[in-house]
C-alpha positions in Angstrom: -17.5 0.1 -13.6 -17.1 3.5 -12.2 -14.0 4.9 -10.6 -13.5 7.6 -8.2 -9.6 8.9 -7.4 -8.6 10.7 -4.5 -5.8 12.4 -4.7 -4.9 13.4 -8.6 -1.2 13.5 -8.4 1.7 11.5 -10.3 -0.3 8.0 -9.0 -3.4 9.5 -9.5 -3.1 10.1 -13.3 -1.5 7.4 -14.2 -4.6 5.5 -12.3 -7.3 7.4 -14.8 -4.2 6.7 -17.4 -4.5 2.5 -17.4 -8.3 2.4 -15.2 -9.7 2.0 -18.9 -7.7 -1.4 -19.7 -9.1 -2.9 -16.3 -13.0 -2.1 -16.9 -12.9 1.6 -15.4 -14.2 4.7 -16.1 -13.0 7.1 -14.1 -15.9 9.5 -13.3 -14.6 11.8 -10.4 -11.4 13.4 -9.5 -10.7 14.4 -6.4 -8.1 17.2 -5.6 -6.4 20.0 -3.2 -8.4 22.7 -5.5 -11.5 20.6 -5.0 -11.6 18.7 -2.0 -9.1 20.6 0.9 -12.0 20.2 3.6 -13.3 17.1 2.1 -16.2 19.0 0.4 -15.9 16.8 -2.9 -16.9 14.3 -0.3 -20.4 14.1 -1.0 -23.3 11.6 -2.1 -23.7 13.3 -5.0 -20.1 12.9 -6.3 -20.1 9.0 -5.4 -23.7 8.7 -6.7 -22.9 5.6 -9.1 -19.1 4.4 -7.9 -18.0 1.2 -7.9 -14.8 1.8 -6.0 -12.8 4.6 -5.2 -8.8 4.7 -5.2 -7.0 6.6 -2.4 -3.6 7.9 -3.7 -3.7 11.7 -1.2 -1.9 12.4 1.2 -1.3 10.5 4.9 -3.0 13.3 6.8 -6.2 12.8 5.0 -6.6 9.1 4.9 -8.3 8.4 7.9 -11.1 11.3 7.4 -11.2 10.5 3.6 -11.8 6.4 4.8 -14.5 7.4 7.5 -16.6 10.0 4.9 -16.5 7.4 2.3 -17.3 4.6 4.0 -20.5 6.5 6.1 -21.5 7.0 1.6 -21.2 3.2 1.3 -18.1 3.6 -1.2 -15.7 0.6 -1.4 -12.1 1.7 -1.2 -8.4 0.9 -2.3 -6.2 2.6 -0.1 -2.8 3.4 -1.8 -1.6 6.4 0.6 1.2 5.5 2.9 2.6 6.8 6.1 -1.0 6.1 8.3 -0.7 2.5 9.7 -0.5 3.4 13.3 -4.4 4.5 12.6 -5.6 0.8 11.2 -7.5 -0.2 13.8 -9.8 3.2 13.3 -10.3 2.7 9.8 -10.8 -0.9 10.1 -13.7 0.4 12.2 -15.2 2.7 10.1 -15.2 -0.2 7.4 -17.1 -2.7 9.7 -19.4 0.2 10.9 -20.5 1.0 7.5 -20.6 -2.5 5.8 -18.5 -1.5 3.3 -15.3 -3.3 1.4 -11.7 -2.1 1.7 -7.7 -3.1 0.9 -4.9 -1.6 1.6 -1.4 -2.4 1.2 2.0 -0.4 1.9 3.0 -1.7 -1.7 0.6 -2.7 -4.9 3.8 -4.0 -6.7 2.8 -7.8 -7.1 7.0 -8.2 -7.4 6.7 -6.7 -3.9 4.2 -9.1 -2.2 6.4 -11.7 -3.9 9.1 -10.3 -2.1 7.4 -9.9 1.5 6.7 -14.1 0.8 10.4 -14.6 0.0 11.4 -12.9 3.3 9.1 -14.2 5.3 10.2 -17.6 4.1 13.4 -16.7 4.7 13.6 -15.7 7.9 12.0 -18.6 9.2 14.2 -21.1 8.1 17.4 -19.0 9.7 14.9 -17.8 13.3 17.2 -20.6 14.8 20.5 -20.2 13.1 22.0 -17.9 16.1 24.9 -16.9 13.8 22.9 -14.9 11.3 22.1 -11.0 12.0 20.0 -9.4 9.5 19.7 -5.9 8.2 16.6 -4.5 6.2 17.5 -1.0 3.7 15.7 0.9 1.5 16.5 3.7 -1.2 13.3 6.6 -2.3 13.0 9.6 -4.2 13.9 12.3 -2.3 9.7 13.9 -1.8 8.9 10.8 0.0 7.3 11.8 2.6 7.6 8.8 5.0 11.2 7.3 6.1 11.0 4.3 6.6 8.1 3.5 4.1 5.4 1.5 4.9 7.1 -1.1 2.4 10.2 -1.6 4.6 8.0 -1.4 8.0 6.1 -4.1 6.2 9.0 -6.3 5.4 10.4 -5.6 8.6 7.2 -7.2 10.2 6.6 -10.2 8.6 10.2 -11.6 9.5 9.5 -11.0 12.8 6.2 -12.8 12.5 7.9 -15.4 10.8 9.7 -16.2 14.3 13.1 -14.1 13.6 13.2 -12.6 17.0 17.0 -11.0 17.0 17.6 -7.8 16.1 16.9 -6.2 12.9 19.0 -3.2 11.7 16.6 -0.6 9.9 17.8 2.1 7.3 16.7 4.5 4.7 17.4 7.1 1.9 16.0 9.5 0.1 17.7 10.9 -2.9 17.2 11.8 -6.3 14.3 10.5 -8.5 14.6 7.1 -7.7 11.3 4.8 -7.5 12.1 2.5 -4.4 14.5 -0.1 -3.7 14.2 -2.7 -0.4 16.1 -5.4 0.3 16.6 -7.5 3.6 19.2 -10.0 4.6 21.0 -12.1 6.3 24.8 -12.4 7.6 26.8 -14.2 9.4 30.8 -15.2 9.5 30.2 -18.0 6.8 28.0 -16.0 3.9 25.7 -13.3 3.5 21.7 -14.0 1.6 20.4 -10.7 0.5 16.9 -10.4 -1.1 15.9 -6.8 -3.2 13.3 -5.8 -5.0 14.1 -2.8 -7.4 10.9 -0.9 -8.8 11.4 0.8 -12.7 8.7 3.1 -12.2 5.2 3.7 -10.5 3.3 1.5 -13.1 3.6 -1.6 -10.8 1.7 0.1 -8.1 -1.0 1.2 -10.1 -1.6 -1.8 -11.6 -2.0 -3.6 -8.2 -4.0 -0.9 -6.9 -6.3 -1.5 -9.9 -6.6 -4.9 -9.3 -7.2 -4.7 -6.3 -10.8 -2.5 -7.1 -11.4 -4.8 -9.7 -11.3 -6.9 -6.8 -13.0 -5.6 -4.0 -15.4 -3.5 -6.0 -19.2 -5.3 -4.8 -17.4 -7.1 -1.9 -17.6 -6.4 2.0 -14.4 -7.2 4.4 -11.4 -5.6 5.2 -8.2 -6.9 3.7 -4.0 -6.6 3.1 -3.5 -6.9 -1.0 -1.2 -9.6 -0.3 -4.3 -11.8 1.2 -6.3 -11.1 -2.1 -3.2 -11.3 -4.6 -2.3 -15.0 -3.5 -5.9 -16.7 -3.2 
């Protein structure tokens, strides 16, 4: 299968690095020198993709989702920092018959992790007693604070019926891949959960997985719905 990147930075290459050991070829590379007013953007270029990974910037994500889509190319979108725009690319997506997923995390640990707290906070939505915190810990050029990871955690304790408060924090330091944890305290004990990343390879093997995936389907869906099926 063919593979298009969109946005060649740190994810991107290591995308083109391991696309090989999941079926890909990567055949186009997208760019700031060759694709600043979405000019790589063309039929041409996506003559013959299977799937196309976004890893750019959060700026670009809706235009990049709404060009591809009108060219019929299925997407992974890996970008953070553009959720409150969901419903408009979910709509370019259903306009154009095309397939897409997108996920604040491609760590399969992390989906693991959004179960485990999810899980969680059900079974303590009634214990009164128990306030809960969620934290986080980036590299210092992250450019979104909270990430989408934490948002994401966040959320799905709350839909899990945990309606008290939850305190929300972040840092950015250093080199430092992502760390998140939530929990849960009260007088009697404390239940933390964390999930510590090593290094990027986790995300791009989920995003990889996840064209494998979606490459020849139609639909709009989270990672986490695809992962667990």
């Amino acid at each position: 299968m063919n593979l298009a990147i969109v946005g060649y930075g740190k994810m991107g290459r290591l995308i083109e690095q391991l696309a090989p050991s999941y079926g890909f070829t990567v055949t186009l590379k997208l760019d700031e020198f060759n694709n600043t007013k979405y000019e790589g953007v063309t039929a041409e270029n996506f003559r013959g993709v299977d799937a196309a990974v976004d890893f750019s910037i959060p700026a670009a994500v809706v235009e990049n989702v709404e060009r591809l889509t009108a060219l019929g190319v299925n997407l992974v979108i890996g970008t953070t920092g553009w959720l409150e725009h969901l419903d408009r690319v979910k709509a370019a997506v259903e306009k154009h018959g095309t397939g897409l997923v997108w996920s604040p995390n491609y760590s399969i640990g992390v989906n693991v992790f959004f179960r485990a707290a999810a899980e969680t906070a059900r079974l303590l939505a009634n214990e009164t007693e128990y306030g809960a915190w969620a934290w986080e810990i980036h590299h210092i050029t992250k450019k979104d604070a909270p990430s989408g990871t934490l948002l994401k955690a966040v959320d799905v304790m709350k839909q899990a019926g945990y309606t008290r408060a939850i305190d929300i924090s972040s840092n950015r330091a250093g080199a430092h891949p992502g760390t998140h944890e939530v929990g849960f305290d009260s007088a009697a004990d404390t239940i933390a959960l964390r999930h510590t990343a090593r290094s990027r390879e986790g995300f791009a093997r989920g995003a990889l997985k996840a064209a494998q995936w979606i490459a020849g389907k139609k639909g709009f869906y989270e990672f986490g719905e695809i992962l667990f099926r």
